[in-house]
ZAGU-745779 format. One record per residue (C-alpha): residue number from 0; x, y, z. Coordinates in steps of 0.02 Angstrom, whole numbers. Example, Ala and Ser with C-alpha at 12.3 -4.5 7.8 and 13.67 -1.06 7.14 Angstrom:
BEGIN
<site><num>0</num><x>615</x><y>-225</y><z>390</z></site>
<site><num>1</num><x>684</x><y>-53</y><z>357</z></site>
***
This chain:
BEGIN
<site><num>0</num><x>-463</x><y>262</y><z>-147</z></site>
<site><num>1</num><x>-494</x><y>180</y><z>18</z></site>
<site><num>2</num><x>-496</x><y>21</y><z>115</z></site>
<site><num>3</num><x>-630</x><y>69</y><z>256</z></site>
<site><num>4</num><x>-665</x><y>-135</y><z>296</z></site>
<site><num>5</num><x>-579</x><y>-285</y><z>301</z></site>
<site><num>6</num><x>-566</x><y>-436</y><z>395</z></site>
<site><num>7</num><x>-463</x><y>-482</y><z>566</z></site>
<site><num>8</num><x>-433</x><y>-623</y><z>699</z></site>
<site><num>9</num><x>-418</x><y>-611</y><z>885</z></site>
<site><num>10</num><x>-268</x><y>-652</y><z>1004</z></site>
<site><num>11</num><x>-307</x><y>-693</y><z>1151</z></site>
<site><num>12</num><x>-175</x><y>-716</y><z>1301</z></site>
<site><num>13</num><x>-139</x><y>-717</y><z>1472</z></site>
<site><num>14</num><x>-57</x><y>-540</y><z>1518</z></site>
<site><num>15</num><x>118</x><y>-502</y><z>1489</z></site>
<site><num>16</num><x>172</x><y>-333</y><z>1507</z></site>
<site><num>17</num><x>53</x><y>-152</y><z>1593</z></site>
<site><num>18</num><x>-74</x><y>-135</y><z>1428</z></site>
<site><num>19</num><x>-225</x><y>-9</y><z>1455</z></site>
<site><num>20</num><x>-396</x><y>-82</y><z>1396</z></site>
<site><num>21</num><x>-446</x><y>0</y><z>1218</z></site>
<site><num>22</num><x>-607</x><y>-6</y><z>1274</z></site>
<site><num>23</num><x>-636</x><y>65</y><z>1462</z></site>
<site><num>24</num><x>-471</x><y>145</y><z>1475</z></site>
<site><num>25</num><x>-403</x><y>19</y><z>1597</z></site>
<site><num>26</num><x>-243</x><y>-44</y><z>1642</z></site>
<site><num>27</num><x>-276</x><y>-250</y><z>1613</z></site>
<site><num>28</num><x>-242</x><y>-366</y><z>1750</z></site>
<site><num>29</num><x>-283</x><y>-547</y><z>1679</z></site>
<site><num>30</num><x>-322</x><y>-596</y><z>1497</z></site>
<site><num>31</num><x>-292</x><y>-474</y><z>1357</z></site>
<site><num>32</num><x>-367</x><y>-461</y><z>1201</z></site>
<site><num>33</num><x>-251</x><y>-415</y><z>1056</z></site>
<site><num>34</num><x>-328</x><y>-333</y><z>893</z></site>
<site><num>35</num><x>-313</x><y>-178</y><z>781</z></site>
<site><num>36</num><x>-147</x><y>-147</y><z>860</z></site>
<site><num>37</num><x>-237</x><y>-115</y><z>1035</z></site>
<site><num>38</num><x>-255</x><y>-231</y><z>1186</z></site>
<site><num>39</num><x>-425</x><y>-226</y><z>1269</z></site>
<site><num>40</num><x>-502</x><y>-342</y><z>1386</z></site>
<site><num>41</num><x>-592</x><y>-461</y><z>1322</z></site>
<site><num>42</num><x>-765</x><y>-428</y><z>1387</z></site>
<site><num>43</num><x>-745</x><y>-250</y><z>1297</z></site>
<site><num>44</num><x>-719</x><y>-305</y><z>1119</z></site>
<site><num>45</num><x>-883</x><y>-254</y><z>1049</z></site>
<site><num>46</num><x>-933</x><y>-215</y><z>875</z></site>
<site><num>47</num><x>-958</x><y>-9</y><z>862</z></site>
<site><num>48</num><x>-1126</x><y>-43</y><z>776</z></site>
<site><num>49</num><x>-1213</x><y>-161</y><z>903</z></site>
<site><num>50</num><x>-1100</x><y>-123</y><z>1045</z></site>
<site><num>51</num><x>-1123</x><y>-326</y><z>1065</z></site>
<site><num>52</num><x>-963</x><y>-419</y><z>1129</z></site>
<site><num>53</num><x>-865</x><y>-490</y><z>981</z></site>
<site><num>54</num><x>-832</x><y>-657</y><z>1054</z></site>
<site><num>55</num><x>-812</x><y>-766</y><z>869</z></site>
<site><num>56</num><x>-627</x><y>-789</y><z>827</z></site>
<site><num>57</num><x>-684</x><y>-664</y><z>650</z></site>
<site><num>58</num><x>-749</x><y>-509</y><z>624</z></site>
<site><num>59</num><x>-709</x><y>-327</y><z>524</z></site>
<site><num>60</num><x>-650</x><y>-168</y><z>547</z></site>
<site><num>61</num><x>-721</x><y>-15</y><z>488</z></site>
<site><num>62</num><x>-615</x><y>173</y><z>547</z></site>
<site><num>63</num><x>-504</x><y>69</y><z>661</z></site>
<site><num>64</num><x>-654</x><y>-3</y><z>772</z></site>
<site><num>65</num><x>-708</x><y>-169</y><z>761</z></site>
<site><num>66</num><x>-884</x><y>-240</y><z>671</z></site>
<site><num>67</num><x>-979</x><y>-404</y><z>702</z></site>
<site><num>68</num><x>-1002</x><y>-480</y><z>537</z></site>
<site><num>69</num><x>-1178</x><y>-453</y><z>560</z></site>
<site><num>70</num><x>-1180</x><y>-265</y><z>548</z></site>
<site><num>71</num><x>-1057</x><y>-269</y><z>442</z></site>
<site><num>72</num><x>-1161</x><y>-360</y><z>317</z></site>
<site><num>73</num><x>-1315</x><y>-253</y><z>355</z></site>
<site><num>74</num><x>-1229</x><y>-81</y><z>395</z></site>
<site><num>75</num><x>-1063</x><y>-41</y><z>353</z></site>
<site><num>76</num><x>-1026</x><y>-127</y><z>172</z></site>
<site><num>77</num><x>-1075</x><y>-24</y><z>21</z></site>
<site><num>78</num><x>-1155</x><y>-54</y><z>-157</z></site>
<site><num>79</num><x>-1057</x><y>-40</y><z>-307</z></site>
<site><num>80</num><x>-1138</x><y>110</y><z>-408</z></site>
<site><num>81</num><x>-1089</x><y>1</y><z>-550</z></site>
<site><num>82</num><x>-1128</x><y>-169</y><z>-526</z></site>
<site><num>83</num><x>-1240</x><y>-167</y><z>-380</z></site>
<site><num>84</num><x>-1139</x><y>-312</y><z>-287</z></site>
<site><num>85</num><x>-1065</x><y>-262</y><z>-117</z></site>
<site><num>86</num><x>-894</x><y>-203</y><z>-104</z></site>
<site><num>87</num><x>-786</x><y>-296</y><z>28</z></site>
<site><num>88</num><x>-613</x><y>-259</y><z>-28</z></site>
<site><num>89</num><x>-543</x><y>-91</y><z>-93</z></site>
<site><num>90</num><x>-659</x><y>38</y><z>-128</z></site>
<site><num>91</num><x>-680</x><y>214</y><z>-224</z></site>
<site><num>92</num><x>-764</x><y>344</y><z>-139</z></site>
<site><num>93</num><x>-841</x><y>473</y><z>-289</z></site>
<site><num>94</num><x>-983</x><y>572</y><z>-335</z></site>
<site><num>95</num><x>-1042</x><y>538</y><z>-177</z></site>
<site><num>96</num><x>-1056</x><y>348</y><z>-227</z></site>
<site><num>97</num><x>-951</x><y>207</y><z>-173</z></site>
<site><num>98</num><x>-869</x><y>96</y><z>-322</z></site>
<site><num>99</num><x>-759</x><y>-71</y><z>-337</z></site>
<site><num>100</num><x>-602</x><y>-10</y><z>-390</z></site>
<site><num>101</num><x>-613</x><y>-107</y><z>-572</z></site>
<site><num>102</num><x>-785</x><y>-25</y><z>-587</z></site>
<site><num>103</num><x>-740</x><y>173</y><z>-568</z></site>
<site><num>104</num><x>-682</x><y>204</y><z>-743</z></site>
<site><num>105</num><x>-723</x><y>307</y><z>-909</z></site>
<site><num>106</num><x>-876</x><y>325</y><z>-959</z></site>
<site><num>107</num><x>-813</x><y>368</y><z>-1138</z></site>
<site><num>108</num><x>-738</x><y>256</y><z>-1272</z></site>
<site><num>109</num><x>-588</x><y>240</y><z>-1173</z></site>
<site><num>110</num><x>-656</x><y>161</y><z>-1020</z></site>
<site><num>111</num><x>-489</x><y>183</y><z>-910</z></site>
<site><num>112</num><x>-469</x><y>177</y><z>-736</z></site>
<site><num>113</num><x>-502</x><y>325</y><z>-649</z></site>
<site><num>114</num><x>-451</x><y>301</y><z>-466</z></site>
<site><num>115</num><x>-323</x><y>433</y><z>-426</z></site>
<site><num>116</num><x>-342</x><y>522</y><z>-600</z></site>
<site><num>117</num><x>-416</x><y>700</y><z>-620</z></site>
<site><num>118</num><x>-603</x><y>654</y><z>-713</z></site>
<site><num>119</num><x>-776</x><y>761</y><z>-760</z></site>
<site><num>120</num><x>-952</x><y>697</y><z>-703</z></site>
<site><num>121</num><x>-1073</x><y>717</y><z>-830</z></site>
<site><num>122</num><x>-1265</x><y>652</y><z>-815</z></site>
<site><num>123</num><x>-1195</x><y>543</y><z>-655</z></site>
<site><num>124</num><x>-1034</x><y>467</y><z>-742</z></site>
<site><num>125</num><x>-854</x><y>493</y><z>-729</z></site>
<site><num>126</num><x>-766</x><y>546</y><z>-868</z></site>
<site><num>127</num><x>-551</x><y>534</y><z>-904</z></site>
<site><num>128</num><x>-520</x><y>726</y><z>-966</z></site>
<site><num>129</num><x>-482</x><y>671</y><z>-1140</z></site>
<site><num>130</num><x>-648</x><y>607</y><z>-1174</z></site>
<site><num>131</num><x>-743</x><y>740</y><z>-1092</z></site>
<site><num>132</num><x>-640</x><y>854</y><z>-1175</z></site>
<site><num>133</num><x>-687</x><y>756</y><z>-1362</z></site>
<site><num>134</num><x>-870</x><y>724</y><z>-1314</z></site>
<site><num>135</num><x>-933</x><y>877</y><z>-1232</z></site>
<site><num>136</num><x>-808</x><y>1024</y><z>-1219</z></site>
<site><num>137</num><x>-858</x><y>1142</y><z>-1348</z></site>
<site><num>138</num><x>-747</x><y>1165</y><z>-1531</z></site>
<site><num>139</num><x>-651</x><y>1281</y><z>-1587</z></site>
<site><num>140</num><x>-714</x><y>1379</y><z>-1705</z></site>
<site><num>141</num><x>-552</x><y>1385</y><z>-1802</z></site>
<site><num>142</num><x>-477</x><y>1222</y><z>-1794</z></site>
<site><num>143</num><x>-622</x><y>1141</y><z>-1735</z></site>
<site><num>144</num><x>-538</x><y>1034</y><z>-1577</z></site>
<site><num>145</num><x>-601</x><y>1054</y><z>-1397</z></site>
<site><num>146</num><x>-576</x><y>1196</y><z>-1296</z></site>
<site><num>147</num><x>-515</x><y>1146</y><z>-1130</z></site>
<site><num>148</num><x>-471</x><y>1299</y><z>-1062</z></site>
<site><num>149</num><x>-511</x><y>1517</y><z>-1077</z></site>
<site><num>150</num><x>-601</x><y>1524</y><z>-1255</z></site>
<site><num>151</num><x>-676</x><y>1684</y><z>-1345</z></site>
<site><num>152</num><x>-819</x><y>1692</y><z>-1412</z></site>
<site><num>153</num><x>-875</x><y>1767</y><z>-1566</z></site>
<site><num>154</num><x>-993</x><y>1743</y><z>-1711</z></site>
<site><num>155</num><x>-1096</x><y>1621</y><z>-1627</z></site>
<site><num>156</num><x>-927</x><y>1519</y><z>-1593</z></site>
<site><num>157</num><x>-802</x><y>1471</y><z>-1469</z></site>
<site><num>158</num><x>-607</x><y>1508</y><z>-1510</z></site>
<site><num>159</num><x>-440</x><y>1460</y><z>-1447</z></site>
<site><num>160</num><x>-366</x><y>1617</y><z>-1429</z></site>
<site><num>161</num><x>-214</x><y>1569</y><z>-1543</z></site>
<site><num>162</num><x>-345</x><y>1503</y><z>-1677</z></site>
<site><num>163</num><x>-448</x><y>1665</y><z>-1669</z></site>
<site><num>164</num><x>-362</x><y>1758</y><z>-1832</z></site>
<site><num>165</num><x>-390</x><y>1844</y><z>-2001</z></site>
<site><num>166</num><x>-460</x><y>1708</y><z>-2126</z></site>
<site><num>167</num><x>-367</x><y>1802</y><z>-2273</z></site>
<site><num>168</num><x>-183</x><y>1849</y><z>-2178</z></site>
<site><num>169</num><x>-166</x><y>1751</y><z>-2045</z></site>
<site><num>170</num><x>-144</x><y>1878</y><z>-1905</z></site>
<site><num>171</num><x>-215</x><y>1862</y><z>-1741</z></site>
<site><num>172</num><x>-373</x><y>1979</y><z>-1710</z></site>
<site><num>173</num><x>-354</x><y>2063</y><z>-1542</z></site>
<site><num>174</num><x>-507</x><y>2082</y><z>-1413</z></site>
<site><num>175</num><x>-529</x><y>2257</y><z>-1450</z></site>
<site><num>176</num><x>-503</x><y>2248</y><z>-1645</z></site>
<site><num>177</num><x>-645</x><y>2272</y><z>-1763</z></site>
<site><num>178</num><x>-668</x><y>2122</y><z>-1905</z></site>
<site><num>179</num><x>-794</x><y>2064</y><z>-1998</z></site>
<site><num>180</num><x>-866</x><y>1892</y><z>-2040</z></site>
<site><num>181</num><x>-880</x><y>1797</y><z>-2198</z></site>
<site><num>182</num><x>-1010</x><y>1689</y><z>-2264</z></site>
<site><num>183</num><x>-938</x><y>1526</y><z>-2158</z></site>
<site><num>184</num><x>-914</x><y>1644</y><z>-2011</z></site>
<site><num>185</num><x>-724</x><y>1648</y><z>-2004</z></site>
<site><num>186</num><x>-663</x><y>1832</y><z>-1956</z></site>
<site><num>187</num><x>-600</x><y>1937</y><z>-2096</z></site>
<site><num>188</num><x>-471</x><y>2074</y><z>-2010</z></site>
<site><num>189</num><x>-523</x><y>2269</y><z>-2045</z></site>
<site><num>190</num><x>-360</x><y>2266</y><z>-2133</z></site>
<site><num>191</num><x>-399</x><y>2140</y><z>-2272</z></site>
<site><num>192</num><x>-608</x><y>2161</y><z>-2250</z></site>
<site><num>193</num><x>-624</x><y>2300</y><z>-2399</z></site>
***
């Protein structure tokens, strides 16, 4: 999450102390310009865009430079992925696509915020890991909940490791054991497969 923009005011004053010009590098002699925690003069205040003086008492800031409101409005503000409206306040950066904050969230049932949370794109939405996990991850063969993590796989399924075991005893089947498979497809150990 960022705040790349926002809005600031000018100070303009007579000279008080030795400040170096922002803007040419310096050392100002008259009037000063205070903004963005730098002094410049005030005939060097100029959007980074247009490179045009910023003379109105408003403008923005985008990566610590100022912006007219002009190119600002044409240049530097972003489209919500989500609504389509321009984003002026805090942002989300993801996917490669820039979000309102209250817009970046689940696209499952849950539909939770997702700014600073771990998340899964799928077809061009975000995903919390939960719902991912219950939507798309693929089931356990054996207790039939998501596999998030390493899986086996065996008769045309996907296994926890834990879950991968003898339908009959109970005891795990090893990656190098032999079994068998019964008519659901569950493993049947050598042991107890007569």
């Amino acid at each position: 999450m960022a705040a790349p923009c926002k809005s600031d005011s000018l100070q303009v004053g007579k000279f008080r102390h030795a400040a170096v010009c922002f803007g040419c590098k310096e050392e100002i002699k008259d009037k000063m310009l205070e903004a963005l925690d730098k002094s410049w003069h005030p005939e060097h205040f100029a959007c980074k865009e247009c490179k045009k003086r910023i003379a109105e008492n408003k403008f923005h800031e985008s990566e610590g430079l100022p912006v007219c409101s002009k190119c600002f409005e044409s240049k530097v503000q972003a489209i919500c992925a989500a609504c389509r409206k321009l984003v002026t306040e805090k942002v989300v950066k993801a996917m490669g696509k820039t979000w309102h904050l209250e817009h970046f969230i689940c696209g499952g049932p849950c539909k939770q915020q997702l700014s600073g949370k771990t998340f899964f794109e799928r077809n061009g939405k975000p995903y919390c890991t939960a719902d991912y996990e219950r939507l798309y991850a693929p089931k356990c063969g054996g207790c039939k909940k998501p596999i998030a993590e390493k899986a086996l796989s065996a008769l045309e399924s996907k296994w926890h490791k834990e879950c991968f075991k003898c339908k009959l005893c109970k005891e795990p089947i090893g990656a190098d054991a032999k079994f068998r498979a019964d008519k659901e497809k569950q493993p049947i150990c050598e042991k107890c497969g007569v």
